[in-house]
The first five atom37 places (N, CA, C, CB, O) and aatype in JSON, in Angstrom:
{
  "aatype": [20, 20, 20, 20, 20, 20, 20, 20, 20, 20, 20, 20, 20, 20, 20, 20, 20, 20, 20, 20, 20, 20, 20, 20, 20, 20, 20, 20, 20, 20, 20, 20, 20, 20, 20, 20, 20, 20, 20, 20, 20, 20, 20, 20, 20, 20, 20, 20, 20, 20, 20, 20, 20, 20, 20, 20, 20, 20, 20, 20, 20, 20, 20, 20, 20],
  "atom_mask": [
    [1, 1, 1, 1, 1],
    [1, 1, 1, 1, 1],
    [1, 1, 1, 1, 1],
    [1, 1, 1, 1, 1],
    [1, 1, 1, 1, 1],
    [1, 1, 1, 1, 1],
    [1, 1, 1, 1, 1],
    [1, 1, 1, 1, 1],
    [1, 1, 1, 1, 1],
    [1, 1, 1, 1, 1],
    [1, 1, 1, 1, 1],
    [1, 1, 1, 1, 1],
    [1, 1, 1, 1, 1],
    [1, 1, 1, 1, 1],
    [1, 1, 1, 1, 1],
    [1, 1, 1, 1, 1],
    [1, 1, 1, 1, 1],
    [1, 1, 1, 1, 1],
    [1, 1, 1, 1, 1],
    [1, 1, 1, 1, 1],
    [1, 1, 1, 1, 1],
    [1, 1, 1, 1, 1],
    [1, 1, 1, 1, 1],
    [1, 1, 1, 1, 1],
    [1, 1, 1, 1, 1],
    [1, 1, 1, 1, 1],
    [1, 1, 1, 1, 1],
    [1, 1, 1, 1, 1],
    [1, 1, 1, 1, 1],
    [1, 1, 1, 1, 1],
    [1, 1, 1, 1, 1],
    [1, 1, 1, 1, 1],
    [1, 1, 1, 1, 1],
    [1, 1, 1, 1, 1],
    [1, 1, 1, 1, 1],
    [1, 1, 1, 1, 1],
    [1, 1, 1, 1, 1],
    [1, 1, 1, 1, 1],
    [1, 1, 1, 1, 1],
    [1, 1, 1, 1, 1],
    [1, 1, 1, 1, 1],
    [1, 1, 1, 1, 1],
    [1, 1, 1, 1, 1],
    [1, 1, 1, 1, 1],
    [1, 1, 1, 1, 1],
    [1, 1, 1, 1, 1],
    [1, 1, 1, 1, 1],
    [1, 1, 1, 1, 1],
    [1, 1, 1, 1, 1],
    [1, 1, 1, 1, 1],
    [1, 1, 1, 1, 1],
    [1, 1, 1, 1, 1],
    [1, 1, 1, 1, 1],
    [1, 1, 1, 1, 1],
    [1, 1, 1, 1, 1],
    [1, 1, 1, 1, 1],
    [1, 1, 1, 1, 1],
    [1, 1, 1, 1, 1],
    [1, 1, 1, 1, 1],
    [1, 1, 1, 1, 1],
    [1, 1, 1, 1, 1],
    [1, 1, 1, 1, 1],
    [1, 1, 1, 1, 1],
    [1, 1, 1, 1, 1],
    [1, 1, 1, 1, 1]
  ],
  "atom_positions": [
    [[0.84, -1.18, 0.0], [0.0, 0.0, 0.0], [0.88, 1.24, 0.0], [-0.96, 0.0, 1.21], [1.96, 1.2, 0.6]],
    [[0.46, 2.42, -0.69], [1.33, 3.42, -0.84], [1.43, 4.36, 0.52], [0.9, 4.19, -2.07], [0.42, 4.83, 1.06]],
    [[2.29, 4.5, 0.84], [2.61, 5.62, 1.91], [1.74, 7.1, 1.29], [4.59, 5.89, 2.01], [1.79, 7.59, 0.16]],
    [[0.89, 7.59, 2.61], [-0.02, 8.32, 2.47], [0.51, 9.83, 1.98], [-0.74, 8.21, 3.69], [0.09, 10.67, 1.18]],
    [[1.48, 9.74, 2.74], [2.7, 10.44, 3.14], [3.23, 11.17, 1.95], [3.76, 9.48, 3.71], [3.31, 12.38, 1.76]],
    [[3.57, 10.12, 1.17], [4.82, 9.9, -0.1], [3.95, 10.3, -1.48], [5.53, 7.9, -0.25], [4.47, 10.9, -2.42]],
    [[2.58, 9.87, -1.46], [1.92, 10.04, -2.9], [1.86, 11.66, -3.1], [0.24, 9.29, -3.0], [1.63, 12.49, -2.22]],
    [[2.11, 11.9, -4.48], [1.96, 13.51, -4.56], [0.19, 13.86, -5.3], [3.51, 14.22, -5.83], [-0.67, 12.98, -5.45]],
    [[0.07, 14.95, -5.57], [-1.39, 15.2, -5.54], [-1.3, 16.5, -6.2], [-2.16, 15.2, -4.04], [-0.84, 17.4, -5.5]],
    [[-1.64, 16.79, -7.42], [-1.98, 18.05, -8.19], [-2.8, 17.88, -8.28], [-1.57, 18.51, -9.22], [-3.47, 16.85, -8.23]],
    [[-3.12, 19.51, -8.54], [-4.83, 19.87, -9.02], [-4.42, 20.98, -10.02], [-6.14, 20.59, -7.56], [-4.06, 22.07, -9.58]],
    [[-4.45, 20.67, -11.67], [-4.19, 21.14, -12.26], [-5.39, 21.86, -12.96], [-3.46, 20.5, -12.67], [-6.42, 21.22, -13.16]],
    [[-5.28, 23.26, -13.37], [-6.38, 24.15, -14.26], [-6.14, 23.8, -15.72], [-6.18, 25.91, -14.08], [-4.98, 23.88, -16.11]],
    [[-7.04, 23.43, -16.55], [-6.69, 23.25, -17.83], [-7.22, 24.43, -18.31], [-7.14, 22.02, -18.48], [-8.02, 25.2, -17.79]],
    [[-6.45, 24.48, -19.73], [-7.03, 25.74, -20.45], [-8.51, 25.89, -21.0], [-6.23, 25.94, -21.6], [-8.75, 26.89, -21.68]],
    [[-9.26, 25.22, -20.83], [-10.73, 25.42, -21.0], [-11.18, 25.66, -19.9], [-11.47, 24.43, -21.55], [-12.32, 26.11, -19.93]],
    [[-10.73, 25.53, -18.91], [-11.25, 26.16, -18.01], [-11.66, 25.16, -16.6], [-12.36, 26.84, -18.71], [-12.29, 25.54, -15.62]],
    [[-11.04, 23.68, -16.86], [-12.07, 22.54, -15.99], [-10.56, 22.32, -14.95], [-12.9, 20.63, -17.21], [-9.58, 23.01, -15.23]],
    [[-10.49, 21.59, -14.09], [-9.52, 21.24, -13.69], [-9.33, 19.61, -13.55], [-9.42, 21.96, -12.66], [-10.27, 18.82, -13.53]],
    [[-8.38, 19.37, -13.48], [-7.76, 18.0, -13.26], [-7.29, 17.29, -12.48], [-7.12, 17.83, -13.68], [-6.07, 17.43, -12.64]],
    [[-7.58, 16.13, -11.2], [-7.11, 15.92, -9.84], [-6.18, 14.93, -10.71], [-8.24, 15.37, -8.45], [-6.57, 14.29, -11.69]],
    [[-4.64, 14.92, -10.09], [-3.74, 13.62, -10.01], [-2.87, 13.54, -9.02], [-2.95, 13.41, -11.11], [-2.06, 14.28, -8.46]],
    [[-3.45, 11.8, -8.92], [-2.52, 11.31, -7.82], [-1.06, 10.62, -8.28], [-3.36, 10.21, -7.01], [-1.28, 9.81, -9.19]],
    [[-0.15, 10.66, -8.06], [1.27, 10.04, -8.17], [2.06, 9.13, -7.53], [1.93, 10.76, -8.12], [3.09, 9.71, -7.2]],
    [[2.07, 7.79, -7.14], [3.01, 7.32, -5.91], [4.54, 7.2, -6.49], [2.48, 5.71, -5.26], [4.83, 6.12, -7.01]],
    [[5.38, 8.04, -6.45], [6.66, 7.92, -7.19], [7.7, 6.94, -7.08], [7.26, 8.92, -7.01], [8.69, 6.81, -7.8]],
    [[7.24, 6.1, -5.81], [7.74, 5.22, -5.56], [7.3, 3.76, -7.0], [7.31, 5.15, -3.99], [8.07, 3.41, -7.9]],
    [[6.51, 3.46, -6.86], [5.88, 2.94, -8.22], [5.72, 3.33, -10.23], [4.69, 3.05, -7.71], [5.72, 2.88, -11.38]],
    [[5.62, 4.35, -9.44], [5.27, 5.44, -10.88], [4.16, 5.55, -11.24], [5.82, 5.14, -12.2], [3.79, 6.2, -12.22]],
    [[3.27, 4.74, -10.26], [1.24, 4.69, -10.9], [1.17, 6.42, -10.44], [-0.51, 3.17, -9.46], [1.53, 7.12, -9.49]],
    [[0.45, 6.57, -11.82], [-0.74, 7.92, -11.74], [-2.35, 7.62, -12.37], [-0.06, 9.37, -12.84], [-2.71, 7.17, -13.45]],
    [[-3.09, 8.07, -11.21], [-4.39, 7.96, -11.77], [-4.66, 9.24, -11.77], [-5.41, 7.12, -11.11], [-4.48, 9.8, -10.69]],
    [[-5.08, 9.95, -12.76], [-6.09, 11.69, -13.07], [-7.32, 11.33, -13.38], [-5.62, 12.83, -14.55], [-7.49, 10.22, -13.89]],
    [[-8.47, 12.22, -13.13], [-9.72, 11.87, -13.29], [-9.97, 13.59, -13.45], [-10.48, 10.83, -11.99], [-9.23, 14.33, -12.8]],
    [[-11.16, 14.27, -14.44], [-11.69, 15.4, -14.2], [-12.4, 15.94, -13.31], [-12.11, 15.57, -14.85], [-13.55, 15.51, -13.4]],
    [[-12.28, 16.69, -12.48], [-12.97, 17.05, -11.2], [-14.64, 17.69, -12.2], [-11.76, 18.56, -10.03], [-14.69, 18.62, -13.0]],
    [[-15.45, 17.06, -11.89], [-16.96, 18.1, -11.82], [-16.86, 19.13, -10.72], [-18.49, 17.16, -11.4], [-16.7, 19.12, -9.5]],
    [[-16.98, 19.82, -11.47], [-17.57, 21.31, -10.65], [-18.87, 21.71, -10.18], [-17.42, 22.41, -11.43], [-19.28, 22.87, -10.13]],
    [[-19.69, 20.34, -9.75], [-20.44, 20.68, -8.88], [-20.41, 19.86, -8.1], [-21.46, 20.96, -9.17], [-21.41, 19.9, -7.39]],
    [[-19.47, 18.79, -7.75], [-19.26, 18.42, -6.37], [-17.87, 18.69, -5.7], [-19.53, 17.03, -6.28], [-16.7, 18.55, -6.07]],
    [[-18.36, 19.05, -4.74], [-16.83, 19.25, -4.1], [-15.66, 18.62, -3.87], [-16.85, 19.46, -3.16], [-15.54, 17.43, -3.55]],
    [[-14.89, 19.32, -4.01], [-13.22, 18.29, -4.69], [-12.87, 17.5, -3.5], [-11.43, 19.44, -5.16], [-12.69, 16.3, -3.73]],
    [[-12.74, 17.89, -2.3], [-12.32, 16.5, -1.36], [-13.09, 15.17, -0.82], [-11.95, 16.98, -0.17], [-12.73, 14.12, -0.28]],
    [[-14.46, 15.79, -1.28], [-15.2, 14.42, -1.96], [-14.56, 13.45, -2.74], [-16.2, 14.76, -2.85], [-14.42, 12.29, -2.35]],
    [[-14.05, 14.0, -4.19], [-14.06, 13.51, -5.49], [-12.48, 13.4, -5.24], [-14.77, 14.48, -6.81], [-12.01, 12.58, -6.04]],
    [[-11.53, 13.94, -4.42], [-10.57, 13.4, -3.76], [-10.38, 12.03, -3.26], [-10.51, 14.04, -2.95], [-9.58, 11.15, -3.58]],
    [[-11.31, 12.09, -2.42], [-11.33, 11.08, -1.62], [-11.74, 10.14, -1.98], [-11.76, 11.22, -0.72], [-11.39, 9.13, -1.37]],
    [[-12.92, 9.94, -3.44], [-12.86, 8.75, -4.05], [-11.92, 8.37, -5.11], [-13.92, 8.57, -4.46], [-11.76, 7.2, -5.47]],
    [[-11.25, 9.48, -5.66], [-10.14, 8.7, -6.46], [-8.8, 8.03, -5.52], [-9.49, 9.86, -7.6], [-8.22, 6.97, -5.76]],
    [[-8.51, 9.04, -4.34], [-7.76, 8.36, -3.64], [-7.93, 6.54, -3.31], [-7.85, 9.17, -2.56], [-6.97, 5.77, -3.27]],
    [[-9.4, 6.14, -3.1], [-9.78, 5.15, -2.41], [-9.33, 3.92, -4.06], [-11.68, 5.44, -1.67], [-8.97, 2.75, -3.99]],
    [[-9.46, 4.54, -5.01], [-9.2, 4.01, -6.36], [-7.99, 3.76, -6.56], [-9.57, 4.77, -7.36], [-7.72, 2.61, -6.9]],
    [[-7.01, 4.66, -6.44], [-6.01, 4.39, -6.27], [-4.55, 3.35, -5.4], [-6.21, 5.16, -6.25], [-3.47, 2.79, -5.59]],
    [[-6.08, 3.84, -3.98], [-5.16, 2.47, -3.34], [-5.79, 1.2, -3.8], [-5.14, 2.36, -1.54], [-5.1, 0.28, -3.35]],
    [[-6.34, 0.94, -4.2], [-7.06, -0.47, -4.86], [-6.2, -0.84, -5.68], [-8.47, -0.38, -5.66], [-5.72, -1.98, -5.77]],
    [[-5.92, 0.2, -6.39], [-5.36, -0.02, -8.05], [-3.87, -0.45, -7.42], [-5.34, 1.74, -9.38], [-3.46, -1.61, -7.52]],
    [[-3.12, 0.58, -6.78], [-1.89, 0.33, -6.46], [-1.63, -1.32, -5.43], [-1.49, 1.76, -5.7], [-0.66, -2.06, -5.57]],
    [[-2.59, -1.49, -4.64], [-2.57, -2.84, -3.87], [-2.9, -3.9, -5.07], [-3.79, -2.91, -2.51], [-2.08, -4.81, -5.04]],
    [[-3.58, -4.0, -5.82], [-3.74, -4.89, -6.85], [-2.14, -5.25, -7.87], [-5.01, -4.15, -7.76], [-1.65, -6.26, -8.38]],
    [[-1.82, -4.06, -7.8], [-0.36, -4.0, -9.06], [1.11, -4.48, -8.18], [0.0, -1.88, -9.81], [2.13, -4.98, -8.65]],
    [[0.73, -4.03, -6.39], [1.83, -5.42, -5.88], [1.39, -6.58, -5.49], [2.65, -5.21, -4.7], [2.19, -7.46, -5.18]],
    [[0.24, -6.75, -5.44], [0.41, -8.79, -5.39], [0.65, -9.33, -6.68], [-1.17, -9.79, -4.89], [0.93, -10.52, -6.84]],
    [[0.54, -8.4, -7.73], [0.87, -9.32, -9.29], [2.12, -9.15, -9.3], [0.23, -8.8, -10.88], [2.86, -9.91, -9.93]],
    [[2.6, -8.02, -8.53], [4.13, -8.16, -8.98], [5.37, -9.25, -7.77], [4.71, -6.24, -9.01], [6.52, -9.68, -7.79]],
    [[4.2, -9.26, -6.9], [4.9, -9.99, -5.79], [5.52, -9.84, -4.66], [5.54, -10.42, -6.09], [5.96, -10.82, -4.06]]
  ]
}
């Protein structure tokens, strides 16, 4: 599981105007980005890509061993 600690976390503005949440564990190199909707609030929509992420990242070390 990734250190909570260690994963990095942008919230990037795109040029149309929407923004972009990404998570990073650099230890691995997994990034998941997802488009934030702007009508729910971002540490909501945080907090479920985070929960995605650790799934994703716990899934990619038992295959790797």
């Amino acid at each position: 599981m990734a250190d909570p600690d260690k994963v990095q976390i942008d919230l990037i503005k795109l040029s149309e105007g929407g923004r972009l949440l990404r998570l990073t564990d650099p230890k691995s190199g997994l990034a998941l980005e997802r488009k934030l909707d702007a009508a729910r609030p971002v540490n909501q929509q945080k907090q479920q890509l985070q929960r995605v992420f650790d799934a994703v990242l716990s899934r990619a070390e038992l295959a790797i061993g």
